[in-house]
Structure formats: structure tokens, C-alpha cells
C-alpha positions as CSV (number, residue, x, y, z in Angstrom):
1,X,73.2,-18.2,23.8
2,X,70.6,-15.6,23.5
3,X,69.3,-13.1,25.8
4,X,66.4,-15.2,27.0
5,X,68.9,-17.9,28.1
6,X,71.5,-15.9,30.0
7,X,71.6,-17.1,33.6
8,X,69.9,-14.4,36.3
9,X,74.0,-14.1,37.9
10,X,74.9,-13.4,34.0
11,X,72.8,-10.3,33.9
12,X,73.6,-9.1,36.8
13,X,77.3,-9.6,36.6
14,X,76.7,-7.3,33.4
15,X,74.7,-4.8,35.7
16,X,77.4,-4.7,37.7
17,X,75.5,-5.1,41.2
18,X,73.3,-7.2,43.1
19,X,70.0,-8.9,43.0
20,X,67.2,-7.0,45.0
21,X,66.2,-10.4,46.5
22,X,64.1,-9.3,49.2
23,X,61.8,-7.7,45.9
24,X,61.9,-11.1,44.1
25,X,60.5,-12.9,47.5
26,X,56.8,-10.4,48.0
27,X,55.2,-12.3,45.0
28,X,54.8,-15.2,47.6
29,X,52.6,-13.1,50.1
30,X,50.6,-11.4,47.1
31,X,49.2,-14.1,45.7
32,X,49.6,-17.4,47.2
33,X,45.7,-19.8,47.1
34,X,44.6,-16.7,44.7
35,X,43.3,-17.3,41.1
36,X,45.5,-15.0,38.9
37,X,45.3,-13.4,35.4
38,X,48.2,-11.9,33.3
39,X,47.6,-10.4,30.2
40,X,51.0,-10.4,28.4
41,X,51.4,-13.7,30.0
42,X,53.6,-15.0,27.2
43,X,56.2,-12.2,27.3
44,X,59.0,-11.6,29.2
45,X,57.5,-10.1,32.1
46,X,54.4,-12.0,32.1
47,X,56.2,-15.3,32.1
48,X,58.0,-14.1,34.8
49,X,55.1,-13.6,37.0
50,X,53.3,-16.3,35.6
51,X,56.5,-18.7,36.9
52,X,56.7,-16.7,40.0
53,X,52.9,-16.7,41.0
54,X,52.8,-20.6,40.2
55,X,55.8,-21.0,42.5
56,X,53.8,-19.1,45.5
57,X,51.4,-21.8,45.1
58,X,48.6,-19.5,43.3
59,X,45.2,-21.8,43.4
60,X,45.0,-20.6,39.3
61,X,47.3,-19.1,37.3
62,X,46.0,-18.2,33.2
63,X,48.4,-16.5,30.7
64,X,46.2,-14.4,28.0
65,X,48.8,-13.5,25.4
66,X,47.9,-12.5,21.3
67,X,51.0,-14.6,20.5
68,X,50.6,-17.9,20.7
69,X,54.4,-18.8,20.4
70,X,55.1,-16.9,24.1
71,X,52.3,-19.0,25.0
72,X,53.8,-22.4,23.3
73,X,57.1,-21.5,25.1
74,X,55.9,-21.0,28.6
75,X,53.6,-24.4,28.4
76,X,56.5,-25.8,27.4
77,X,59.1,-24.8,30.0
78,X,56.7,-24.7,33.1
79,X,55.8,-28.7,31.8
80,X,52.7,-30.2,33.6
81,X,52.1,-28.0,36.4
82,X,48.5,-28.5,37.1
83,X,47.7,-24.5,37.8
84,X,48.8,-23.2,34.5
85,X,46.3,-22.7,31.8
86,X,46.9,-20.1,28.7
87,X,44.4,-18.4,26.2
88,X,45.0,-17.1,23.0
89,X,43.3,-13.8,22.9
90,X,43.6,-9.8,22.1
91,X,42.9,-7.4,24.7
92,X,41.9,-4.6,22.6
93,X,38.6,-7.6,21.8
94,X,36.2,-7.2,25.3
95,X,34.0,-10.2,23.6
96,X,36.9,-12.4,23.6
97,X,38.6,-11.1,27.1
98,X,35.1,-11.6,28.6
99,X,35.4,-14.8,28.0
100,X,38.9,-15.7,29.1
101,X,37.5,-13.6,32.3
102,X,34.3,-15.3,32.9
103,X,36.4,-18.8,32.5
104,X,39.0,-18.0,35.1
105,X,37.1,-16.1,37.3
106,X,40.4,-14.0,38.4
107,X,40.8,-12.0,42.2
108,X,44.2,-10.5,41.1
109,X,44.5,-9.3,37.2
110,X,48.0,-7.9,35.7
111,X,47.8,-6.0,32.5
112,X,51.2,-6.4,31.4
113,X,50.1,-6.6,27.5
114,X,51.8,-3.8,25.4
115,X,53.9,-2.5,22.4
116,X,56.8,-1.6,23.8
117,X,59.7,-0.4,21.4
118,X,59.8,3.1,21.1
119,X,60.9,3.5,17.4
120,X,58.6,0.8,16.2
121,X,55.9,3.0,17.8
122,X,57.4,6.3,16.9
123,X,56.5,5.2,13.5
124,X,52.9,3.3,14.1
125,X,50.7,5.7,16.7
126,X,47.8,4.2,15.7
127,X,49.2,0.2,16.8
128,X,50.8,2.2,20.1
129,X,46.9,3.9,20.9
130,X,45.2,1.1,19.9
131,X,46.9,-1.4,21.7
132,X,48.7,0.4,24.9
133,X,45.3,3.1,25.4
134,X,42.4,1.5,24.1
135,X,43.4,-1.8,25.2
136,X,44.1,-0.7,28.7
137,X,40.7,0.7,28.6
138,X,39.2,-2.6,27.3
139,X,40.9,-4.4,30.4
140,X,39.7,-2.0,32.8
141,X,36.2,-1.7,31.8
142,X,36.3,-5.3,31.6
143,X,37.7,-6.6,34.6
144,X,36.8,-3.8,37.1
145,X,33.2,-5.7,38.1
146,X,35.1,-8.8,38.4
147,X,38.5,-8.8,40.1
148,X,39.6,-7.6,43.2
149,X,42.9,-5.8,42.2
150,X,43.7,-4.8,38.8
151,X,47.6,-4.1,38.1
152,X,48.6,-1.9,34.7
153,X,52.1,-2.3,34.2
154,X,53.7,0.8,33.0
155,X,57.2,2.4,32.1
156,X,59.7,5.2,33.2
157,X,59.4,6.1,29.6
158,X,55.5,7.1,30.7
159,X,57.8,9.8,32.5
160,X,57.3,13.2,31.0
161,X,57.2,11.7,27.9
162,X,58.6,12.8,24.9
163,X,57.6,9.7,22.4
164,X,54.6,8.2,21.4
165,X,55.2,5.3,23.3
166,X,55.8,7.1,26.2
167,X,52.6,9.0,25.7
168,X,50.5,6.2,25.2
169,X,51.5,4.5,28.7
170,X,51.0,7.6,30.3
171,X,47.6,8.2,29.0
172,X,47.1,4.7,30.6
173,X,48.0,5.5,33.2
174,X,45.6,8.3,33.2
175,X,42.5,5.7,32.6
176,X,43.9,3.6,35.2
177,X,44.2,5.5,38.2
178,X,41.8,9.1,37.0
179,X,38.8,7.5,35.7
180,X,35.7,6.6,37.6
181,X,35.7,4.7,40.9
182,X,34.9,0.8,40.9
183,X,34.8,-2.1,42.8
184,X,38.2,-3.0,42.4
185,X,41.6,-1.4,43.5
186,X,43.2,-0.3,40.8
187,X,47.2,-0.2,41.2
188,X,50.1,1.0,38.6
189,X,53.6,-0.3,38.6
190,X,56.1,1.8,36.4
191,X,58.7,0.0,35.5
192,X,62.5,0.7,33.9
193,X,64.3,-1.1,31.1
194,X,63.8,-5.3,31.6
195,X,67.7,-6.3,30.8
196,X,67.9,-9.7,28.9
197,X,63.8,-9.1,27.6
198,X,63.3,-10.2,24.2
199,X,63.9,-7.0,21.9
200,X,66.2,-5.9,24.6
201,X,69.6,-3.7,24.2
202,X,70.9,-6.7,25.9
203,X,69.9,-9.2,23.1
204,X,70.9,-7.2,20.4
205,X,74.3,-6.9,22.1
206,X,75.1,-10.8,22.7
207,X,73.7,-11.6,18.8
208,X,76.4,-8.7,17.7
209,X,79.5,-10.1,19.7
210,X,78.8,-13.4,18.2
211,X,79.3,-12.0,14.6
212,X,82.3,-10.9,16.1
213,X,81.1,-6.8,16.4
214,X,80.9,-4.3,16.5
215,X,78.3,-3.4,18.8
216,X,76.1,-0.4,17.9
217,X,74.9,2.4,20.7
218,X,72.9,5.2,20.3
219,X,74.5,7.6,21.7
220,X,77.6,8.2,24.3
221,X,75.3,9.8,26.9
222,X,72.7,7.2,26.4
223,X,72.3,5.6,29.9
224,X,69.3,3.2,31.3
225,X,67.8,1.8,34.5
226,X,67.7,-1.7,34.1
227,X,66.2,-4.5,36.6
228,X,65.6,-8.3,35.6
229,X,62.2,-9.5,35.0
230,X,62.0,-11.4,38.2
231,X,62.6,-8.4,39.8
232,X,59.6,-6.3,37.9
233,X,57.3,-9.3,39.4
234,X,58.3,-8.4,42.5
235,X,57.6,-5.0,42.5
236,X,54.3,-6.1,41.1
237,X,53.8,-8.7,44.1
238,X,55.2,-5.9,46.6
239,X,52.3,-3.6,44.8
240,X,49.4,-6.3,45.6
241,X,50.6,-6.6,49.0
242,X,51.3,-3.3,50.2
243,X,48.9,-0.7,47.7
244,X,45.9,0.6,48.4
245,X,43.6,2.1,45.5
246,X,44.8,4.4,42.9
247,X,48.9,4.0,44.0
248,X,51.6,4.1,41.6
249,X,55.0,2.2,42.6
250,X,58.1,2.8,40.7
251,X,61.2,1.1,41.3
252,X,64.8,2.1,41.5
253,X,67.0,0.0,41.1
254,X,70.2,2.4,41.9
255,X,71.8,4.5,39.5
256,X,71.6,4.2,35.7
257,X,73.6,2.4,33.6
258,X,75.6,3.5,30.3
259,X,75.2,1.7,27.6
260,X,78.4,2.2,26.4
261,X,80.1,0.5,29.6
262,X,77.3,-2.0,29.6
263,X,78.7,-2.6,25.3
264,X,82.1,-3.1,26.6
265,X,81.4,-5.7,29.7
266,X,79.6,-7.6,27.0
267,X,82.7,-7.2,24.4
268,X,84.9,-8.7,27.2
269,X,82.7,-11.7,27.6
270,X,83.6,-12.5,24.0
271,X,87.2,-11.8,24.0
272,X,87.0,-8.8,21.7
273,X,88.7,-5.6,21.3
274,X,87.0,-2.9,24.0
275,X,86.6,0.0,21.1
276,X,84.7,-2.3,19.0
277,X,81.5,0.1,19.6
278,X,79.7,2.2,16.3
279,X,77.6,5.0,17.6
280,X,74.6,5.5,15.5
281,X,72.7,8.3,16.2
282,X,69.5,8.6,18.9
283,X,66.6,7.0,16.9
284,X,63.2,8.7,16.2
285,X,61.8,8.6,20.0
286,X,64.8,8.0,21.8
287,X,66.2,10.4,24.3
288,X,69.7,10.1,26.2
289,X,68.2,9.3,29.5
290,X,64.8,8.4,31.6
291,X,63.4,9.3,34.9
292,X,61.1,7.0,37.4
293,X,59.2,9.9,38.0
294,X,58.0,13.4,37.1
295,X,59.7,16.6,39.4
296,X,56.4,17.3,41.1
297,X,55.6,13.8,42.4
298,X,56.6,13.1,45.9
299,X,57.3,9.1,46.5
300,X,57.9,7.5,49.9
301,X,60.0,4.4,50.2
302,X,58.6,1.2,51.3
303,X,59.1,-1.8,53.8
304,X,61.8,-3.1,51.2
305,X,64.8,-1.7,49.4
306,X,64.1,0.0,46.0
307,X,60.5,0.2,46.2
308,X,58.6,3.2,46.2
309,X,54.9,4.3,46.3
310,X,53.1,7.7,45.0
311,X,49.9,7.6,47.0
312,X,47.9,10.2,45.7
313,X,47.1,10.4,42.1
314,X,48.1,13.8,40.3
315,X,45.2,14.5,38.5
316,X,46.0,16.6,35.5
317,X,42.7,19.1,34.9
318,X,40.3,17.1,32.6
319,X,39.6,13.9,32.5
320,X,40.8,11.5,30.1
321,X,38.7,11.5,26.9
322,X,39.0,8.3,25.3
323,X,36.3,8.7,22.9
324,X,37.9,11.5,20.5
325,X,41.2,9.0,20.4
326,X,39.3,5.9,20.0
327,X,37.4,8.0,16.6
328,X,41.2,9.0,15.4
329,X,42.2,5.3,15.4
330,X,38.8,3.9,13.6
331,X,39.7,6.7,10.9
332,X,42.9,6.2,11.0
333,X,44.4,9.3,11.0
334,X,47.8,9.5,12.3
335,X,48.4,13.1,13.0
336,X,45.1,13.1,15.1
337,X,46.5,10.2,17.0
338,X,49.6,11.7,17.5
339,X,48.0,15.1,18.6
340,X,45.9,13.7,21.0
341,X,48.1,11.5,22.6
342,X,50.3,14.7,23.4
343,X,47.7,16.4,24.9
344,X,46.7,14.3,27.0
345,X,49.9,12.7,28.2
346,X,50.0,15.6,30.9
């Protein structure tokens, strides 16, 4: 069984609480007779909201994904439904998303298109500006003119960020909610840790126990917030509903869990001895814990559980220069990257 196929009850029995329904539910409301867009569409979240958006009865619903095996997968598990269409595409490519955009014609866009592992990024800047940045900007610039709402889907690890992942999804934030004012409403949803995501702690935990252990953590302190993709739509349906331009929701999901305890619930599933845990150092990137968001921001809570809203953006002093980061990737100079992504994840 692996992480992809553990049952929504499974994951949350290994959370140890339960499902924030009511969140799950405000996709319905958000998008329901609307033609909808999600780049991303063939990862974890995307296929979540792509499965959730064509149960709301969406009057279109198109997937844009580089991999085309996410794409394979979600044709093949969401069969003949008549509203689903995918297209094989890069986002960082405004030729080719033009022309996924111009053929769906979208009201409601989700950018949920990223690199997303932070020591795979700690060790490739350029992909992580490139992609996560540049991309974002690509999407934006792209799609402002033509949808009504565009959605970037961030992370808590955009959060003061200390990584170069986290710094590149803060910088897009930046973009998203700092730069010049369009026709469209612009929203950002931060999101924590997807549990049972391809790549995820999760995964790597279940393929472990299966070899028998042990299972290998970071560190002792190390401790996560951690929702189920279903859940992360429905902060993004909650977001279409209820935000108004330039907001920011975050969602908290209660409090954090250790990954130690969350190694031994999954060592008890298989039977095996409780200690059977190797700690292996914090890994370039990493740090013990994350926040949902920074000490200066104030958030208010929302009309359901968990959901919160930051309505005015904190602009940071300049705005966000694209242009000297965009020159650092063509050259492909890494330090530069680096440097610049610092600087301006403020």
C-alpha cells in the first residue's frame, strides 16, 4: 500500500484527530457552473481539487501539469467524466500557457504548480527560482487579463524562511499579492505539510515499515502541521468564496505533530518494535519546526473552523524586482540566485 492509497480515515487515524469536514464542503460554493484551471493539476493537491471541483459540478474543469504521468493517472481514475480535460504544458513557457488559457477560457485559475522538497531545492536554486518565481510570474502575467480570480498556492515554509524553497514561495508571494493592480483578484493560500502527498514523510514512512524498519527522522524536535489534500482544496474553495483581492489564508489545523510519534503510530500499524527509529541529522534546509505565519501579521478567523484570513498585504519596502533574478537564472549563477532570493524574501 503506498501513501497515495491510504484511505482519508487512515491518515487521519495517524494524525490522531479529526477531519475539518465543514473545510472539505466550501469547494462546492466556490466553483460550481464555473470553468476552472489548475496548474499542478496532476499532483497531489491539484488532483485533489481537480476531483473536488468536478464533484461541485464545475461547467469545465482542465488540469495543466509538466508531467504527463500525474496527468495519465488522474484521467485514469476520474474515468469518462465529460468536464475533465488535461494539457501537457510548463508554466515557466507563456507561449504554451497562452494557449492552454485561450482554449479553456478559465473564470477561476489555481497555480498550484511547484518544486516542493526543500533539500532537492537546497541544492538546485536555480530549478527552485525558475520554476516556483519566474513561473509564478509567467502565470500571473498571463492569466491576470483573463480570469476572474487567480489562486497561488503557497507554504508555511514561505514563513520567515530560512531555505531556498521557502524563499522562493515567499518571493511569490510577493509578485502575487505586491505587484501591480489587475483585473483580476488575486488570492494566496499558504498551506502546511500535505500528509500521504507523493514525496511525503508519510510515504517514506509506510515504504520503510514494509522493509521491516527502521524508520528514519530528522531530528527529535522535528514536528509538522499536517492536513490532507482534500482539506488544502477546501481552504482553496473557502479562499474563492470568502477573499477579496490581495488576501492571504493560512490554515491551522491544530497543533503540530512530531514526527517521531507520528514514526511510531506507523511502526504499530506494522506490528514492529516502537524504538525501531534512526535519527539522521536535520538535512540542508530543514529546520525543527514551521509557523503559518510571520510575528507581525495579524489573522482573523473565518466563518469555519481552522481558516484564517490576513487582509491586508504587508508590503515589505521595494517592490519585487524580478528582472535581476530572472538575469541570475539565464546565467546561471547560483550564488546570485541564492543571494537574491534572500533579499528579497522579506
Amino acid at each position: 500500500m503506498s501513501g497515495l492509497e491510504l484511505s482519508r480515515q487512515d491518515v487521519l487515524e495517524l494524525l490522531g484527530r479529526e477531519p475539518l469536514d465543514a473545510l472539505i464542503k466550501a469547494i462546492g460554493p466556490a466553483v460550481s457552473g464555473k470553468r476552472v484551471l489548475v496548474t499542478g493539476g496532476g499532483g497531489s493537491l491539484g488532483t485533489a481539487f481537480v476531483r473536488e471541483a468536478i464533484r461541485a459540478a464545475a461547467a469545465r474543469v482542465a488540469a495543466v501539469d509538466r508531467a504527463e504521468a500525474g496527468l495519465f493517472e488522474l484521467e485514469t481514475g476520474l474515468g469518462e467524466t465529460g468536464r475533465l480535460e488535461t494539457h501537457v504544458a510548463d508554466v515557466t513557457d507563456r507561449v504554451s500557457l497562452e494557449r492552454v488559457l485561450d482554449a479553456v477560457d478559465p473564470e477561476v485559475l489555481v497555480h498550484a504548480a511547484a518544486h516542493k522538497h526543500v533539500p532537492l531545492m537546497e541544492r538546485h536554486p536555480i530549478e527552485a527560482a525558475r520554476n516556483n518565481v519566474l513561473g509564478s510570474a509567467v502565470v500571473l502575467a498571463a492569466s491576470a487579463a483573463r480570469a476572474a480570480t487567480v489562486v497561488l498556492v503557497s507554504t508555511d515554509k514561505a514563513v520567515e524562511p530560512t531555505s531556498v524553497l521557502g524563499r522562493s514561495k515567499r518571493c511569490a508571494e510577493r509578485l502575487w499579492l505586491e505587484g501591480p493592480s489587475g483585473s483580476a483578484r488575486r488570492l494566496v493560500v499558504r498551506l502546511p505539510n500535505l500528509l500521504g502527498s507523493a514525496g511525503s514523510v508519510l510515504v517514506r514512512f509506510l515504504d520503510q515499515a514494509r522493509r521491516g524498519g527502521p524508520l528514519t527522522v530528522t531530528d527529535a524536535r522535528a514536528e509538522r502541521f499536517f492536513v490532507t489534500a482534500p482539506e488544502a482544496a477546501g481552504l482553496i474553495g473557502l479562499a474563492l468564496t470568502e477573499g477579496h483581492d490581495r488576501d492571504l489564508f493560512a490554515l491551522h489545523p491544530g497543533e503540530p505533530t512530531s514526527i517521531a510519534l507520528l514514526a511510531r503510530r506507523v511502526l504499530s500499524r506494522f506490528d514492529l518494535e516502537p524504538d525501531s527509529i534512526r535519527m539522521t541529522g536535520l538535512r540542508p534546509g530543514d529546520r525543527p519546526s514551521e509557523r503559518l505565519w510571520d510575528s507581525v501579521d495579524t489573522f482573523e478567523s473565518l466563518s469555519i473552523p481552522h481558516a484564517f484570513r490576513r487582509s491586508a498585504p504587508r508590503v515589505s519596502g521595494d517592490s519585487f524586482d524580478s528582472e535581476a533574478l530572472e538575469a541570475a537564472v539565464r546565467e546561471g549563477d547560483d550564488a546570485e540566485v541564492r543571494r537574491l532570493l534572500e533579499a528579497q524574501a522579506r
